[in-house]
Backbone as CSV, one residue per row, in Angstrom:
resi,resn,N_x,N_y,N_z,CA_x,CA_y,CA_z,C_x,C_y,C_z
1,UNK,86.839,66.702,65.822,87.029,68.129,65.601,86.067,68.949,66.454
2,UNK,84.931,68.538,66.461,83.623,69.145,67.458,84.550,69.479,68.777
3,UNK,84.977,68.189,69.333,85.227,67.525,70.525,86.154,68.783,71.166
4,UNK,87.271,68.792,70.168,88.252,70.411,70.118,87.791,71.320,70.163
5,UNK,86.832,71.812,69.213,85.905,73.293,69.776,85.699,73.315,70.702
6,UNK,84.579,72.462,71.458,83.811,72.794,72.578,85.329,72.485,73.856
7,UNK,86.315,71.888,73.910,87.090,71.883,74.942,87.622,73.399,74.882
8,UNK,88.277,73.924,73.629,88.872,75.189,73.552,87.886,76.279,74.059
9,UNK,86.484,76.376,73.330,85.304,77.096,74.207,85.273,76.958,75.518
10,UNK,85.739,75.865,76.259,85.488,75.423,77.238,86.311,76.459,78.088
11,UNK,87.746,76.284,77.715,88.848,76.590,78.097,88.905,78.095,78.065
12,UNK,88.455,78.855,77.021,88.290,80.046,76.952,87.491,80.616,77.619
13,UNK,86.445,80.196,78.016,85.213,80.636,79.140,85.506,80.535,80.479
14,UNK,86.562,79.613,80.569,86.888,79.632,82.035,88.272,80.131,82.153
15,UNK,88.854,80.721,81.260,89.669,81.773,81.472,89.026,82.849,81.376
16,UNK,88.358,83.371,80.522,87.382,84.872,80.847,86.942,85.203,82.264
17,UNK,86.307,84.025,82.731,85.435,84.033,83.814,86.427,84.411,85.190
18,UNK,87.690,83.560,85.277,89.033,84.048,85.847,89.149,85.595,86.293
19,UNK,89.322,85.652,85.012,89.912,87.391,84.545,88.625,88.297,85.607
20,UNK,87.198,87.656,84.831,86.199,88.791,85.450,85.819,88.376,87.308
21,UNK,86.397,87.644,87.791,86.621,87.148,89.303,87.794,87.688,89.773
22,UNK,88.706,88.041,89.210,90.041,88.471,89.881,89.939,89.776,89.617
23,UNK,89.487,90.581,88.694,89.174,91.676,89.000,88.746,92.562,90.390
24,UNK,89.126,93.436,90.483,88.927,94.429,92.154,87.968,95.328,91.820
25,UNK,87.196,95.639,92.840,86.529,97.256,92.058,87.012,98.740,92.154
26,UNK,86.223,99.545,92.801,87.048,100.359,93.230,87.545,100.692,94.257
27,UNK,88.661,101.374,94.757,89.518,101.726,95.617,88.346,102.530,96.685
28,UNK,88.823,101.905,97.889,87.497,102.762,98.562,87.189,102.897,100.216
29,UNK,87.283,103.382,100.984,87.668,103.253,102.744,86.784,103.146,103.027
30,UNK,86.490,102.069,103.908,84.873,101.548,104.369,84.770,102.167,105.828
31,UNK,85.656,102.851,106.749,85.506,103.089,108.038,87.001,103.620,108.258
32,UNK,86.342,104.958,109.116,87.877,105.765,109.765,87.614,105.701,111.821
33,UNK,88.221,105.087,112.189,88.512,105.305,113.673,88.927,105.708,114.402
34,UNK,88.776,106.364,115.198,89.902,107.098,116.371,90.097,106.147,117.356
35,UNK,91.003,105.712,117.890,90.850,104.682,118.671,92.037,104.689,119.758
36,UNK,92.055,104.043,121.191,92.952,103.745,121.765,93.702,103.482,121.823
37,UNK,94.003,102.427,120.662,95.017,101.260,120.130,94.559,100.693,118.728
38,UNK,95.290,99.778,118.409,94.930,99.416,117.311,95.571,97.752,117.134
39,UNK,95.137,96.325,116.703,95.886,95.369,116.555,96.454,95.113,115.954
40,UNK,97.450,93.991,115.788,98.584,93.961,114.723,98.510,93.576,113.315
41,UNK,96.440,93.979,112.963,96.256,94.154,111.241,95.919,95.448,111.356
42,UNK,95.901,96.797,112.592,95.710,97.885,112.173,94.210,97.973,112.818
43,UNK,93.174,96.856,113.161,92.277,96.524,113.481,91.654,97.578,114.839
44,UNK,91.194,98.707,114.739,90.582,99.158,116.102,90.294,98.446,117.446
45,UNK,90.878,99.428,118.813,90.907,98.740,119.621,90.317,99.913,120.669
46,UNK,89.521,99.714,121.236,89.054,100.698,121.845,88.923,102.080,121.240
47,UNK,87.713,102.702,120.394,87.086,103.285,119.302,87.107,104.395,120.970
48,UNK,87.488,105.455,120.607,86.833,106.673,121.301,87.078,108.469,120.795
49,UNK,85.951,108.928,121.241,86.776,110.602,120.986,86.869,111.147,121.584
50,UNK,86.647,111.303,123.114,87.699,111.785,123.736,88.340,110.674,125.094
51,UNK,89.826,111.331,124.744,90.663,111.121,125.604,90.602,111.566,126.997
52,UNK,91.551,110.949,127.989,91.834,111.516,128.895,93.192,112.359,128.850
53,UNK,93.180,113.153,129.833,94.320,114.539,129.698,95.639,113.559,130.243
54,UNK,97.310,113.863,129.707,97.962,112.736,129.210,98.032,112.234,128.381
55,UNK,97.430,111.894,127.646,97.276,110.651,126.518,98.160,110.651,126.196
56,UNK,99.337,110.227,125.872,100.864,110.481,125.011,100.395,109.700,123.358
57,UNK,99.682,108.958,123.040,99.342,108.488,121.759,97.706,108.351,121.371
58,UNK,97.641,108.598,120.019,95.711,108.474,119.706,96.176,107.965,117.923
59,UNK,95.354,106.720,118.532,95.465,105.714,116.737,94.281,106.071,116.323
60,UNK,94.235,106.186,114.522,93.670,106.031,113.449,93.559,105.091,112.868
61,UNK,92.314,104.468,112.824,92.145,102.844,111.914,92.103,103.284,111.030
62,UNK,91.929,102.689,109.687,91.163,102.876,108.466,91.194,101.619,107.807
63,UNK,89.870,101.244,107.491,89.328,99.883,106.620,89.747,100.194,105.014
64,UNK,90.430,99.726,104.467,90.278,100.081,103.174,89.910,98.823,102.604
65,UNK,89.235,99.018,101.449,89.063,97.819,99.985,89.472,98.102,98.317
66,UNK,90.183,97.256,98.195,90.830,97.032,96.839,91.857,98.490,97.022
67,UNK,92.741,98.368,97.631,93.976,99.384,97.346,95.006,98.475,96.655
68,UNK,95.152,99.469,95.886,96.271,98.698,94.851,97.665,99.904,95.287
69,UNK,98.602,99.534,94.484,100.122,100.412,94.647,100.239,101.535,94.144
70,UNK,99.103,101.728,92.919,98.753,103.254,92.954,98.586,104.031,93.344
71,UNK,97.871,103.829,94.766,97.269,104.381,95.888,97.532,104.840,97.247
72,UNK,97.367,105.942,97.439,97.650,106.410,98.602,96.974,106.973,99.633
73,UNK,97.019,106.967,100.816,96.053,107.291,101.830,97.323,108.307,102.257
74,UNK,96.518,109.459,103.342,97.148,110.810,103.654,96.347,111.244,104.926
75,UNK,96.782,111.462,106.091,96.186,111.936,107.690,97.059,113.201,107.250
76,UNK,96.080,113.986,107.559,96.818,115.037,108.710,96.177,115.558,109.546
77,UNK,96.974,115.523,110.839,96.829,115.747,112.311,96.437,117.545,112.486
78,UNK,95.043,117.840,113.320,95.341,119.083,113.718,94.725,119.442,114.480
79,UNK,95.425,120.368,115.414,94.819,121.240,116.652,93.977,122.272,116.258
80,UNK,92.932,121.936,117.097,92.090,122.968,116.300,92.088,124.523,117.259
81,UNK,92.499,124.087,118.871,92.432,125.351,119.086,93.605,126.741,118.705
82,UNK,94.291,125.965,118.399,95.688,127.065,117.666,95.452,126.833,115.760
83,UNK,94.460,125.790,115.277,94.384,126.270,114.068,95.606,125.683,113.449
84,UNK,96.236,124.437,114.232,97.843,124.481,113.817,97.825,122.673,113.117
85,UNK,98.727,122.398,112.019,98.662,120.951,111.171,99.946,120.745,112.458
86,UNK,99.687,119.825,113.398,100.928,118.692,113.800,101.488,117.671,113.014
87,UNK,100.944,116.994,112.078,101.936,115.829,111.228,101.242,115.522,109.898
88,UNK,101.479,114.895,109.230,101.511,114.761,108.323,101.789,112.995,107.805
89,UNK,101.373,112.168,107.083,101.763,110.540,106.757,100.835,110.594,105.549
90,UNK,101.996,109.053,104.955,101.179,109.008,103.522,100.952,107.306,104.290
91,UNK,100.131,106.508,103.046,100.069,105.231,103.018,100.586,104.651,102.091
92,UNK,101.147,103.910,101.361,101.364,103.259,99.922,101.359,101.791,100.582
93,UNK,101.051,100.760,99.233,101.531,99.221,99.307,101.819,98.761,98.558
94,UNK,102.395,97.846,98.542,103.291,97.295,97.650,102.249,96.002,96.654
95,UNK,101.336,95.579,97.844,100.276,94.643,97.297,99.177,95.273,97.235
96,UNK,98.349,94.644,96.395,96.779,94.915,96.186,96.166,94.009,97.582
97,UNK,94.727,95.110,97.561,94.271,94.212,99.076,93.276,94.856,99.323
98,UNK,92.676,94.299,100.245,91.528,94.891,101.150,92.291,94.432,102.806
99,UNK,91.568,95.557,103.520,91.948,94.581,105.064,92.052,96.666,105.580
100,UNK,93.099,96.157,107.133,92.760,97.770,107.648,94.527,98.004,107.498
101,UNK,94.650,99.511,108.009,95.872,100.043,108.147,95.759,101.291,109.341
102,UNK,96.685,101.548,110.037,96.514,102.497,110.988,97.621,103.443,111.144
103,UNK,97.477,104.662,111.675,98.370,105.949,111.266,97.881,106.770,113.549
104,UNK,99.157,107.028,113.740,99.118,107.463,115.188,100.026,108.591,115.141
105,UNK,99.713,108.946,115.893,100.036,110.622,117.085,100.951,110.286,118.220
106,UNK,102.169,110.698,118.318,102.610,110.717,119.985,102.728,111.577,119.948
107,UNK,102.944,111.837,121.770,103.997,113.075,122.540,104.497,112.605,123.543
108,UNK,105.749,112.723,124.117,106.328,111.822,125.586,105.424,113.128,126.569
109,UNK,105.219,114.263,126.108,104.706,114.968,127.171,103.046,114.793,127.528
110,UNK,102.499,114.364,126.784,100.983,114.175,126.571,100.302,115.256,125.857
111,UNK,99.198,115.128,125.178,98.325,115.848,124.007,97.836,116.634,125.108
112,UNK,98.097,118.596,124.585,97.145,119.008,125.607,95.841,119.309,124.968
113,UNK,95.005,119.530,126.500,94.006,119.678,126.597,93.238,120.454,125.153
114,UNK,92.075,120.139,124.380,91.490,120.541,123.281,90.848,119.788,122.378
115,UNK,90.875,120.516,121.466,89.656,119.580,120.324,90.967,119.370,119.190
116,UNK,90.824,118.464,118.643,91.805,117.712,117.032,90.657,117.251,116.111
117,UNK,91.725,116.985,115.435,90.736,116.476,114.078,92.064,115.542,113.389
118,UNK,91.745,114.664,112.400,92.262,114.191,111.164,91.583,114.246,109.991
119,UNK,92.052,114.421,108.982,91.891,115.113,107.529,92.282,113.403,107.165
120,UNK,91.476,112.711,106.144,92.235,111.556,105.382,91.493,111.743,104.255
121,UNK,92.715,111.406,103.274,92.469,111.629,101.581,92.657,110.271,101.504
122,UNK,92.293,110.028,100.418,92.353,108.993,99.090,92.635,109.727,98.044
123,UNK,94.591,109.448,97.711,94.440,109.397,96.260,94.290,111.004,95.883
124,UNK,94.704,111.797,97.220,94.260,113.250,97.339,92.812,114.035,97.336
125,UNK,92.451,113.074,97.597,90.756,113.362,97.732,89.971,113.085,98.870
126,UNK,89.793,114.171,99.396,88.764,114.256,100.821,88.221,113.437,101.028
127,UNK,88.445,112.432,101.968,87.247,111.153,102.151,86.632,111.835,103.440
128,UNK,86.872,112.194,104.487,86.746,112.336,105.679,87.302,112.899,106.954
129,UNK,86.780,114.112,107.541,87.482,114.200,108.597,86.600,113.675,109.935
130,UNK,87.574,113.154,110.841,87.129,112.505,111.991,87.561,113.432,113.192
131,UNK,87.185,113.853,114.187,87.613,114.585,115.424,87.399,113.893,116.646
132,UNK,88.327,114.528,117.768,88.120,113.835,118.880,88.919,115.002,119.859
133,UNK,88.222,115.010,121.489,89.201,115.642,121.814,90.373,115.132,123.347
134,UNK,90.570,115.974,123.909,91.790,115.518,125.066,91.004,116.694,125.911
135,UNK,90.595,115.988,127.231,89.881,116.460,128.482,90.636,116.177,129.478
């Protein structure tokens, strides 16, 4: 009968212990990038802020940890010398995770010349704006 307790204790402690290991903490962006490119986890690829005049595209990394499907990430794109929002993107996932994700800008004509910025929320909440410009 002992023998049964302590296996069931056993068993119960290492299911608790489970539970408190699989647990995530909180939702949370460890790094925003402006970058050249980006690899095929979203991974920054040539980090810069300013461009050259042309540029037809400018990627946004972002590191996130523990995003779950609740969660949403939000850019928005803007010119600062007209004061004007160009775009707009959300993020959602379907899985829980850590790792990166990335959000981009085109134009077939090229970005003109000026200063930008991106606005990114969490979850609707200001994490950060990042700027860069086109010379």
């Amino acid at each position: 009968m002992k023998t049964k307790i302590v296996i069931y204790t056993l068993i119960l402690a290492f299911v608790f212990a489970s539970f408190i290991g699989c647990t995530l903490g909180p939702v949370e962006i460890e790094e925003i990038v402006v970058c050249k490119n980006v690899d095929d986890t979203g991974k920054p690829i040539e980090p810069m802020d300013t461009f050259p005049s042309g540029t037809q595209i400018v990627h946004v990394s972002i590191k996130i940890n523990n995003m779950t499907s609740e969660d949403k990430i939000t850019t928005k794109w803007n010119y600062l010398e007209t004061v004007e929002e160009i775009d707009t993107a959300d993020f959602t996932t379907e899985e829980s995770g850590s790792g990166y994700t990335s959000f981009n800008l085109a134009t077939d004509l090229g970005f003109p010349s000026g200063r930008y910025n991106v606005v990114v929320y969490l979850n609707n909440e200001l994490i950060e704006t990042v700027e860069y410009s086109v010379e």
